[in-house]
N, C-alpha and C positions, 0 to 999 in steps of 0.2 A: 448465453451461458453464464451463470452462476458459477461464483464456489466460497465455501466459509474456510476465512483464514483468522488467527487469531493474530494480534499484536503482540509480539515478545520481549520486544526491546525498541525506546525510543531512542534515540540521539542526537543531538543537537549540533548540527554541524556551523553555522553560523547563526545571525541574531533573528533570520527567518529562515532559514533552512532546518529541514530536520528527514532523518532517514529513519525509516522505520521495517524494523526486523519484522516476519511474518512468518507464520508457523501455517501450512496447510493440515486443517482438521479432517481433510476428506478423502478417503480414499483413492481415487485419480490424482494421478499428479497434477500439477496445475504447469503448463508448455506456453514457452510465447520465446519472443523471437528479441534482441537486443535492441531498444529503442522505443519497444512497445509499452504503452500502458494500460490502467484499469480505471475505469470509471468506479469507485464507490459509491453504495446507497444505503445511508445512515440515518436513522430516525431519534432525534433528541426531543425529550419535551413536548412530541405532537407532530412535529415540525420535521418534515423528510429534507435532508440534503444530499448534492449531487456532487463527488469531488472528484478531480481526475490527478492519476499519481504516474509517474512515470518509474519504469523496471530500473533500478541501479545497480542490479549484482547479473552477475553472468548467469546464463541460462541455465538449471541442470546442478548450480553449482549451491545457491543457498536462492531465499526468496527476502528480496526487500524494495523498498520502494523511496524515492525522495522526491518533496517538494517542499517549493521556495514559494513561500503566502503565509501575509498576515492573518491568513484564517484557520490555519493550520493549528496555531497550538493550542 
């Protein structure tokens, strides 16, 4: 399962943490469960990467996501 989400807002909660705001662009909602996360698949430069983020907001209630790595920013 897919879905396209945009990024809306970064923030930077510590010197590697950072939570990031997300907008779902698609009509279904996007459902998951408290604890759950998402594998991203992002292409830069030629070059596919694979990143996993964990849900930090309540379900139902807004959509965002945080993680803590220095490959993040």
């Amino acid at each position: 399962m897919y879905f396209q989400l945009r990024i809306t807002d970064i923030i930077r909660e510590t010197a590697g943490t950072y939570t990031y705001q997300l907008e779902n662009t698609a009509p279904e909602p996007v459902e998951y469960l408290a604890g759950q996360f998402l594998t991203f698949l992002i292409t830069l430069n030629n070059k596919e990467y694979r990143r996993s983020y964990s849900f930090s907001s309540t379900p139902g209630v807004s959509l965002s996501m945080m993680k803590r790595d220095r490959l993040c920013r």
